[in-house]
C-alpha positions as CSV (number, residue, x, y, z in Angstrom):
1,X,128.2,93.2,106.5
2,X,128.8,93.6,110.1
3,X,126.0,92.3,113.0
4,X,124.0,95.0,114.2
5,X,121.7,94.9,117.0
6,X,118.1,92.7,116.8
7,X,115.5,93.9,114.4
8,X,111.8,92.9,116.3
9,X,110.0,90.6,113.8
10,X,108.1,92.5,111.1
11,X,105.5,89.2,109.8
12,X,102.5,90.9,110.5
13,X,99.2,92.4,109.3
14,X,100.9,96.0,107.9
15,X,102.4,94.3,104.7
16,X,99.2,92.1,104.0
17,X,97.1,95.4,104.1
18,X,98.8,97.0,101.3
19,X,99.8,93.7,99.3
20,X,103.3,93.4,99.8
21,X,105.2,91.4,97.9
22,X,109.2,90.6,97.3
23,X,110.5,90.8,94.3
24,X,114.5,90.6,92.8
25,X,116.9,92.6,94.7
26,X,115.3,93.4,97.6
27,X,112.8,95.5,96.1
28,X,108.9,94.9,96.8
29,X,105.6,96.1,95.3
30,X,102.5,96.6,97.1
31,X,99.5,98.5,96.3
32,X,97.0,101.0,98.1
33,X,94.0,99.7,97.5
34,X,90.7,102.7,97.2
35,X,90.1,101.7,101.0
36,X,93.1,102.8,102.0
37,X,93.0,106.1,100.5
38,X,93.0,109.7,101.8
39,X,91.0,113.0,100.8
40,X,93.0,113.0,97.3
41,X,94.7,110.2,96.9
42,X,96.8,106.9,98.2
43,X,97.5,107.6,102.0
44,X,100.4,109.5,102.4
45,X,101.2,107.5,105.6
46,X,100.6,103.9,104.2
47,X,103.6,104.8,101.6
48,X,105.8,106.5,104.7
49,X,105.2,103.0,106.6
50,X,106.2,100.8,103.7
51,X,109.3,102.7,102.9
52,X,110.1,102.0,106.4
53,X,109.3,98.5,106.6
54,X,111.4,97.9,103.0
55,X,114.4,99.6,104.6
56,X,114.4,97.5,107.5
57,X,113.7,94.4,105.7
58,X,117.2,95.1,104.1
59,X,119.0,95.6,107.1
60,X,117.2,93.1,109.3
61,X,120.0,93.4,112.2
62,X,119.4,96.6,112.4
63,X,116.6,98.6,114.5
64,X,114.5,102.1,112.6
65,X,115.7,105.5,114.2
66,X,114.7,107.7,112.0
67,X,112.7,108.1,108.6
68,X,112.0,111.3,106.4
69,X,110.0,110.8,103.2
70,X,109.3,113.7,100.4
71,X,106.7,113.0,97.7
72,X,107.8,114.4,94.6
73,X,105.2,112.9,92.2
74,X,101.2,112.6,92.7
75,X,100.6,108.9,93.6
76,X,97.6,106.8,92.0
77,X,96.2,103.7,92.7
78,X,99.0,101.6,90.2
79,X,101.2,99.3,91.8
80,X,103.8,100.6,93.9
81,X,107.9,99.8,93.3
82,X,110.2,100.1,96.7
83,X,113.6,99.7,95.6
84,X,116.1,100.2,99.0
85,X,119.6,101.0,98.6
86,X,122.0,100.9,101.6
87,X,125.2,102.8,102.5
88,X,127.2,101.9,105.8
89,X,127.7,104.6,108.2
90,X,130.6,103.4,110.6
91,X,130.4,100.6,112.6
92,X,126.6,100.0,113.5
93,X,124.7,102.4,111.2
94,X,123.2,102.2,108.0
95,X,121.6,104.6,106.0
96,X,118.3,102.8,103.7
97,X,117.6,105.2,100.7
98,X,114.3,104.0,99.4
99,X,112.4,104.9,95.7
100,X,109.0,104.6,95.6
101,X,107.9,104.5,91.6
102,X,104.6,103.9,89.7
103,X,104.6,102.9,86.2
104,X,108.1,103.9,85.8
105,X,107.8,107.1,87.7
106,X,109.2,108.0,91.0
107,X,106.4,109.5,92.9
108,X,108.4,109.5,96.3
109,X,111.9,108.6,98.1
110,X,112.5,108.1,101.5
111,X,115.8,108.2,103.4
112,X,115.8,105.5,106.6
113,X,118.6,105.5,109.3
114,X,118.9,102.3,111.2
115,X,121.5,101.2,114.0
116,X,122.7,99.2,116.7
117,X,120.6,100.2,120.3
118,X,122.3,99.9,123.2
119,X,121.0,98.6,126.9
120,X,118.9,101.2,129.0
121,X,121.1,102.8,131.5
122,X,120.7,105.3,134.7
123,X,121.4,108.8,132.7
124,X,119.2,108.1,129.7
125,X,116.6,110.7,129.3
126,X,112.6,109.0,129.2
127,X,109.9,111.5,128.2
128,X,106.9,110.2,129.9
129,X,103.6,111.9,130.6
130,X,100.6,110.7,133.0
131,X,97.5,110.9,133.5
132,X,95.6,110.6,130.6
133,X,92.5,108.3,130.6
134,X,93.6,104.6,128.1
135,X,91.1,103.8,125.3
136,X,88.6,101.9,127.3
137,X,85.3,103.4,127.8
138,X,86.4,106.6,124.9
139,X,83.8,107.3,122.5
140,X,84.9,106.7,119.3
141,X,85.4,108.9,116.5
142,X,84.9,107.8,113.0
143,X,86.0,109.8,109.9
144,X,83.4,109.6,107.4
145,X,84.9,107.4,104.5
146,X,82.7,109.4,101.7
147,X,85.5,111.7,102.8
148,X,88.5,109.8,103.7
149,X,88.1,105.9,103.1
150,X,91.1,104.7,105.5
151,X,88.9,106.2,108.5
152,X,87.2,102.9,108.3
153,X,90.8,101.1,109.0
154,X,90.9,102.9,112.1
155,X,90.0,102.7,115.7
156,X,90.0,106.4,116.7
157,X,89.2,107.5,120.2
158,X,89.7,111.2,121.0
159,X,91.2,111.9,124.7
160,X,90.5,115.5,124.7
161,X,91.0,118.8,122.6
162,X,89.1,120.1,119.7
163,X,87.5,117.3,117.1
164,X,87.8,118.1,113.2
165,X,85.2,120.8,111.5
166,X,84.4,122.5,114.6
167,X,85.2,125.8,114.1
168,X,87.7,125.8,117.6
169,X,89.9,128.2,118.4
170,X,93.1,126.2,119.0
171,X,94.9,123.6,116.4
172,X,95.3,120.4,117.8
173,X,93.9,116.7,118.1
174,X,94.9,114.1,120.7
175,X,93.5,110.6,120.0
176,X,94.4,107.2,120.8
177,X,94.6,105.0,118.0
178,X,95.2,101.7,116.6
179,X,94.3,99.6,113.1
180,X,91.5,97.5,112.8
181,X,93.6,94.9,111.0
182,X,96.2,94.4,113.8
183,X,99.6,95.5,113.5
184,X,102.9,95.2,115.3
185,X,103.9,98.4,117.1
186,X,107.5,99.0,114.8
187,X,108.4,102.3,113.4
188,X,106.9,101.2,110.2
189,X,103.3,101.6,112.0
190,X,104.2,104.6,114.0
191,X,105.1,106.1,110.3
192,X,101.0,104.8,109.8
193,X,99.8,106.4,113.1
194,X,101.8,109.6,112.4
195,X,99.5,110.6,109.7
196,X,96.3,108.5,110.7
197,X,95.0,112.3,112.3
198,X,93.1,115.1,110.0
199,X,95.6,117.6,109.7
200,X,95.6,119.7,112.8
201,X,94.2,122.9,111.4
202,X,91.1,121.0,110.7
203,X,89.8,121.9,114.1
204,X,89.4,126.0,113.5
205,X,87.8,124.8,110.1
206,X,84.1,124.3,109.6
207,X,85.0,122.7,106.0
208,X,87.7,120.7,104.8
209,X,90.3,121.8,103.3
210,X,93.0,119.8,101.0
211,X,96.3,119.8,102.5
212,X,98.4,117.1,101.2
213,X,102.1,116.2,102.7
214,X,104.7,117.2,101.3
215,X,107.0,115.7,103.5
216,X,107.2,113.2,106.8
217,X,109.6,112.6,109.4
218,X,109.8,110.5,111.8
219,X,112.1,110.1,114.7
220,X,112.0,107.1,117.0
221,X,112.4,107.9,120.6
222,X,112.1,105.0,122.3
223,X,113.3,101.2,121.9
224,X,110.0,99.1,120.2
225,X,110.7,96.7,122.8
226,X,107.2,95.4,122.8
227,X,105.6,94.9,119.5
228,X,102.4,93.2,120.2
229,X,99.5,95.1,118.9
230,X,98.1,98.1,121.0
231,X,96.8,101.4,120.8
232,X,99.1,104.2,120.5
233,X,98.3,108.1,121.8
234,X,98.7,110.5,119.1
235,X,98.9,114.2,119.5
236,X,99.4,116.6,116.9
237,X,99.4,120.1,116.6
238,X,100.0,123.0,113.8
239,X,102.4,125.0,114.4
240,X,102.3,127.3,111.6
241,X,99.6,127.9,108.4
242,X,100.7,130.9,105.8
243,X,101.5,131.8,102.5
244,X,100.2,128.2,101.3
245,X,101.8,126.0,103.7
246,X,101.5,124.3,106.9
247,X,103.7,122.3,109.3
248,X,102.2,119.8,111.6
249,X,104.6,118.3,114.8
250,X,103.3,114.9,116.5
251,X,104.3,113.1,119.0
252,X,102.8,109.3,119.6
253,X,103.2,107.6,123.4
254,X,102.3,104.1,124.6
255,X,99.9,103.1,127.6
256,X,102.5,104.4,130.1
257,X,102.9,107.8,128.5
258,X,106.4,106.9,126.9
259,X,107.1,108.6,124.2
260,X,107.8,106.6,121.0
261,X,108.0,109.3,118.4
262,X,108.1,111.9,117.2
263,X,107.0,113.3,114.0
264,X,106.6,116.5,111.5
265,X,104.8,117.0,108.5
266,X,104.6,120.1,106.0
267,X,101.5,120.0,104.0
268,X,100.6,122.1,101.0
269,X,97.3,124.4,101.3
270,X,95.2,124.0,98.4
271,X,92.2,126.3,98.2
272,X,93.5,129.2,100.5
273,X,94.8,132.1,98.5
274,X,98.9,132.1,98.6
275,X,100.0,135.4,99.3
């Protein structure tokens, strides 16, 4: 196979947390523990980030541009099968199809597109934003884990906005947030991050609601040029709830207001009536 560009190094604290292991043919297993669990179930997001840590592991010269996962079985707490299957796409790209399967079953697949980046250069097009106060000296928020047990993984520090169960009038969150257990800022993590936030409708509820993802994507925005461990600013927003479903878009910066990713979700409503 033909050298791509440099993957950043992906030994770190994301594929201890969920029990990684590699197994024949480039497939791994892991497992999400109870901790690591959500309002229903296995974390939606923990499965998005190993799918996209898998595919890059098979195309290690390669660097993550864009993920999009679907669930299409209810996952469990059994051990977790990530077989990756690669296709070349011309020269530089490659296209990682990954099957996530429990006891047989395949309870998600996710389709990963990794390339060759090229040098920064004077017409590219940087969405940065400023002005927003860094994590230091931010109250945190913790997410009660009789609720959701991965809150406790988290260091969540709301910037501004509406907070969850509030009853508000407007849909959205904006939080800076980061693992306890650190983790190197890859697209793998910003997969994590991307679904670390109560689903934005939360905040015109006063009680929660299940509303488990359907599907995730993620685009990456930005090169991962520095991977140590940091806090990352997540905002997301609803931007539509009807007849059952609802669509969540999320955009995640670093300390100088770069933006990263960016990332969409459609969740189904369970409990509303579907009309």
């Amino acid at each position: 196979m033909k050298q791509l560009s440099r993957q950043a190094p992906v030994d770190d604290g994301l594929m201890d947390s969920f029990g990684a292991t590699p197994l024949s043919g480039g497939r791994w297993s892991a497992t999400i523990e109870p901790t690591w669990w959500g309002w229903s179930g296995p974390h939606g997001g923990a499965i998005a980030a190993l799918a996209v840590r898998v595919a890059a592991a098979a195309v290690p010269s390669a660097s993550v541009r864009s993920a999009d996962l679907r669930f299409v079985g209810k996952p469990d707490g059994g051990d977790l099968i990530l077989t990756p299957s690669v296709r070349e796409v011309g020269r530089h790209t490659r296209v990682v199809d990954v099957a996530v399967t429990q006891a047989g079953s395949e309870i998600a697949t996710a389709s990963v597109m990794a390339g060759r980046v090229g040098e920064p250069g004077p017409t590219d097009v940087v969405d940065r934003v400023a002005g927003f106060p860094g994590p230091e000296g931010l109250d945190p928020f913790v997410i009660p884990p009789e609720i959701v047990p991965m809150g406790a993984h988290l260091d969540l520090r709301p910037v501004d906005g509406p907070l969850p169960l509030t009853g508000a009038s407007e849909p959205w969150m904006r939080a800076w947030i980061s693992t306890r257990t650190p983790m190197v800022v890859d697209a793998a993590y910003l997969a994590l991050l991307a679904d670390c936030l109560p689903p934005a409708v939360f905040p015109t509820l006063t009680a929660p609601l299940a509303l488990p993802t359907v599907t995730l994507s993620l685009h990456v925005t930005a090169p991962l040029d520095n991977a140590t461990p940091a806090p990352v600013l997540v905002h997301t927003r609803n931007t539509s709830t009807s007849g059952g479903w609802s669509v969540d878009d999320t955009t995640l910066r670093d300390r100088d207001g770069r933006l990263l990713a960016s990332a969409r979700q459609s969740r189904r409503v369970l409990g509303w009536p579907v009309r």
